[in-house]
MARDRENBA-423973 format. One record per atom (N, C-alpha, C): z, y, x. Coordinates in steps of 0.05 Angstrom, whole numbers, plus 5000, padded with zeros to 4 digits. Layout:
<pts>
ZYX ...
</pts>
This chain:
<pts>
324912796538 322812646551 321412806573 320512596599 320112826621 316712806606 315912916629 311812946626 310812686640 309912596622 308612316639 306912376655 306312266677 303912426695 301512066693 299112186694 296411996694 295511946723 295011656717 293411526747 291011456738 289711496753 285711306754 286411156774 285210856766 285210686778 282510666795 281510706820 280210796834 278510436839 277710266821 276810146824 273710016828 272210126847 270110116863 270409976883 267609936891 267209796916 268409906948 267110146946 267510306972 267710526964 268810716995 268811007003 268011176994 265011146988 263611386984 264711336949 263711156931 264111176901 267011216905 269811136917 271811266913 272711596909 271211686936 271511996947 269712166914 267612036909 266112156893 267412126866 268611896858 270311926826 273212106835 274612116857 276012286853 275512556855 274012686869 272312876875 272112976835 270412796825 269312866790 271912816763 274712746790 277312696759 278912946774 278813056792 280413266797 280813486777 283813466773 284713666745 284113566730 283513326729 283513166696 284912926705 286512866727 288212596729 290412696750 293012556754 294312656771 294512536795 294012316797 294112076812 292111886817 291611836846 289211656848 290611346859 289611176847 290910896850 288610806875 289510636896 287210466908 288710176907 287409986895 287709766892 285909546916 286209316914 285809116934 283309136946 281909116922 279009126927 278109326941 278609626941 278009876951 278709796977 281609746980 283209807011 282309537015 281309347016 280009157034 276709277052 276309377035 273509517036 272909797049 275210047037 274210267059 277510247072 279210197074 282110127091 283710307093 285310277117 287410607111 285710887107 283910857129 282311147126 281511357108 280711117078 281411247059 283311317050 285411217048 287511267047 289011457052 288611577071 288811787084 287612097082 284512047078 282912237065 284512277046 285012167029 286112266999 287612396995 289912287016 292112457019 291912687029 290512717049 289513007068 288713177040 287113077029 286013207012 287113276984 290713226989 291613346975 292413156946 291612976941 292212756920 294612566938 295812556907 298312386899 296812076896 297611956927 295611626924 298111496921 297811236909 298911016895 297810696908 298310716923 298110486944 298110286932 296610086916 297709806899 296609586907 297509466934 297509186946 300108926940 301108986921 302308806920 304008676944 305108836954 306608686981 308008376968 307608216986 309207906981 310007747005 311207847021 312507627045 314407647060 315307597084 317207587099 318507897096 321107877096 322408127096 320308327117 321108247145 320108467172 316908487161 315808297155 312708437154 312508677135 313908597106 313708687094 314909057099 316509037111 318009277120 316209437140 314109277147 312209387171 310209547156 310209407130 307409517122 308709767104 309809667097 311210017088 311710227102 312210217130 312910347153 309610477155 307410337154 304010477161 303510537136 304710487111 303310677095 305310957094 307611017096 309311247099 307611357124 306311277142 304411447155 302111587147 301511457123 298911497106 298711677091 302211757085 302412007068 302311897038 302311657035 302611517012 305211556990 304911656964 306611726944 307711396931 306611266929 307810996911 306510716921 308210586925 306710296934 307810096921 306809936918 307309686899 308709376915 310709266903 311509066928 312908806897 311408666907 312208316876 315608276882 317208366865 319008356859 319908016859 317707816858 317807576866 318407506899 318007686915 319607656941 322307586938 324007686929 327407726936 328307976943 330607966936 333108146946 332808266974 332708086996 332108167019 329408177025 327408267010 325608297019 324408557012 326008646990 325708896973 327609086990 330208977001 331909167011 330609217038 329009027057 328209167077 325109377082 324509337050 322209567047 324309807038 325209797030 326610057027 328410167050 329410037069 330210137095 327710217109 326510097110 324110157125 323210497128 324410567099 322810817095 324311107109 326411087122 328411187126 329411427108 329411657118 332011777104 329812077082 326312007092 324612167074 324012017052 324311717045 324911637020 321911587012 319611607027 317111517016 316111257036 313611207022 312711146998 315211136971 315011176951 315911116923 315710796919 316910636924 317210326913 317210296887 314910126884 314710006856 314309776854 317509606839 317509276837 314309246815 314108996818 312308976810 312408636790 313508656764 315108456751 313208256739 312108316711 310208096704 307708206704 305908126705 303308286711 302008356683 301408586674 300508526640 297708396628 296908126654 294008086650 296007676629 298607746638 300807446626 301907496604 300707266585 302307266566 303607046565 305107016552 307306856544 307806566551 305206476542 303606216544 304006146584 302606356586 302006346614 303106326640 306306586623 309106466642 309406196643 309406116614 310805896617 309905696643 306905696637 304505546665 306405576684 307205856696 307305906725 311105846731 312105826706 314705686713 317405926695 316606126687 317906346681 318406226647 320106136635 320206036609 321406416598 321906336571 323006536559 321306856547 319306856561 317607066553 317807266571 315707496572 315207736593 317307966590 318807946562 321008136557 323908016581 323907856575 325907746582 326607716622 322707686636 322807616653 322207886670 321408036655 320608386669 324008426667 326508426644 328508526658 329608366680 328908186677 331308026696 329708136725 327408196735 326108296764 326208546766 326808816735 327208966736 329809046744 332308926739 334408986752 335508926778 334208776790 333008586814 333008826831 331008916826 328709076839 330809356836 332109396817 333809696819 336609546840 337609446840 339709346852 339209326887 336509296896 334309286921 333609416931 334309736923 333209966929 330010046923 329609966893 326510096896 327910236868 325510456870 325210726856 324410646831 323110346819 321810396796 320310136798 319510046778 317909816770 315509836757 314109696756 310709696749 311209416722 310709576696 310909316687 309909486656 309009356633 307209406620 309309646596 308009796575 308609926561 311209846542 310409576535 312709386517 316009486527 315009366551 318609366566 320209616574 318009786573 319110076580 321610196574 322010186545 324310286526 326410126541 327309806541 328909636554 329409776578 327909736595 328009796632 330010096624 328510316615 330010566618 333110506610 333410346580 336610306578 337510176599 337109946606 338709846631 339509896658 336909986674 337110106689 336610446704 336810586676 337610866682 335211106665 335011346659 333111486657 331011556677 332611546710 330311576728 329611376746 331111206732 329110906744 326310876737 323910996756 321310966747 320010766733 318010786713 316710606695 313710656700 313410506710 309710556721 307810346700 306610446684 305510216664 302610216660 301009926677 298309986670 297409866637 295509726636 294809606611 295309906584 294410046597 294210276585 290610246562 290010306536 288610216523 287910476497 286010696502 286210806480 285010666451 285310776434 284910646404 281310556410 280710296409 278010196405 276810066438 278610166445 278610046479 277509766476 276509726496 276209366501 278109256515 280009076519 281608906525 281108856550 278408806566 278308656590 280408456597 281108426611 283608206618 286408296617 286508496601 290908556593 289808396572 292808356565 294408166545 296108346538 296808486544 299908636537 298708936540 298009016520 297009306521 298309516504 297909816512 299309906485 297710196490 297510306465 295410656474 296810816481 295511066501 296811216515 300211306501 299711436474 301311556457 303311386462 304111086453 305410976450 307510836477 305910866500 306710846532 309111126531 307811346518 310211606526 311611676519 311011516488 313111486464 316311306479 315111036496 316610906507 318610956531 317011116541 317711326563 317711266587 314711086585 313411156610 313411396634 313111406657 313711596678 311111716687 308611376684 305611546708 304811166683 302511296669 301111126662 298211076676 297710806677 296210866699 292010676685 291410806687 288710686665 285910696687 284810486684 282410436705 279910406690 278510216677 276010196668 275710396639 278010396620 276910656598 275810886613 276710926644 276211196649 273911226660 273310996692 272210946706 268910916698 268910736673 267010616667 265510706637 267510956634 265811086615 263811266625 262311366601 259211566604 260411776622 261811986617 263612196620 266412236629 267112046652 270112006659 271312226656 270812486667 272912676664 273612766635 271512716618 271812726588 273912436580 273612306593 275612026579 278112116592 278512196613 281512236620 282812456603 281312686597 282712906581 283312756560 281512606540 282512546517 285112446515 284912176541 287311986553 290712296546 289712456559 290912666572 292212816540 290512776534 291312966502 292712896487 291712576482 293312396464 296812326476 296712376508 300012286519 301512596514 300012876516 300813096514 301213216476 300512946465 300413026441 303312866422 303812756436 307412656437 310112866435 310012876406 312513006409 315612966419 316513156432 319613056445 321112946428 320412986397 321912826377 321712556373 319712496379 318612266371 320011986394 319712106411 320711946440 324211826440 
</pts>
């Protein structure tokens, strides 16, 4: 089993509370996520800071459209210095293969399909047209998405074990809905605690309000940190 590496989900309003929670998780997280809300709000610039400053960012906009746009926007975040970006595996074949051209021959951003979201359960596929359940519908976009040229998929703790047999040991597993023991639920449906994400063999688990929104974040990430480092190679 490799070393799972940890993300904070950098979910704030703006700049300054961004710069300042990463600033207070340094050496207690490995990875800073900026999600929609952030990058609508402070934009590439942050984006950039982060990187300058030496953090592994995780770009997670959900790319969803035309092949070329989509290939464009991966083209300005590989300017950004951006480590992983997120693109809905609900595009297509050609839409996944021209983000991955896009990147040329330095291979970044890191592509991450992005399969069922872990806020859906079962019930809820069914709503949106996906019958059969989230096991079933994370492989079928997970092998999608490996066949497309991306590096790895974003998809919850459950499917992890699956994804790695099918499509490889270093086919990345990026899994949020990350939940230590007593956690509150907020809106995942599909959760599982750190231990059991690395047990699965998770790659970069990625956890936002246990951390964010506790008294002592850098104290909640070590614990986070302890409990994934406290996984034996046997066990996995």
């Amino acid at each position: 089993m490799g070393t799972s590496r940890l993300a904070v989900a950098l979910d704030v309003q703006d700049r300054d509370d961004a710069v300042a929670a990463a600033a207070l998780l340094r050496g207690h997280v490995d990875i800073v996520k900026v999600g929609l809300e952030l990058f609508i709000s402070a934009g590439p610039g942050l984006v950039r800071e982060l990187a300058d400053d030496g953090w592994a960012v995780f770009l997670d906009l959900k790319l969803h459209d035309i092949p070329a746009t989509v290939a464009g926007a991966v083209r300005s975040a590989a300017s950004l210095g951006v480590e992983f970006m997120t693109l809905h595996t609900g595009g297509g074949a050609k839409m996944m293969e021209a983000a991955a051209a896009a990147r040329g021959d330095a291979g970044f951003p890191r592509l991450l399909g992005v399969t069922v979201l872990t806020s859906l359960d079962d019930a809820q596929l069914e709503q949106v047209g996906m019958p059969g359940g989230a096991q079933r519908g994370v492989m079928r976009l997970a092998e999608l998405a490996r066949a497309s040229g991306c590096d790895g998929v974003v998809s919850s703790p459950h499917e992890v074990a699956a994804i790695k047999a099918s499509c490889g040991a270093e086919f990345l597993a990026v899994s949020p809905g990350i939940r230590p023991a007593g956690a509150a639920l907020n809106d995942q449906a599909r959760i599982a605690t750190p231990a059991d994400a690395v047990r699965a063999g998770a790659d970069v688990l990625v956890v936002g309000r246990p951390i964010m929104n506790a008294p002592d974040p850098a104290a909640a990430a070590d614990a986070i940190r302890d409990e994934m480092e406290g996984v034996d190679d046997s066990e996995s």
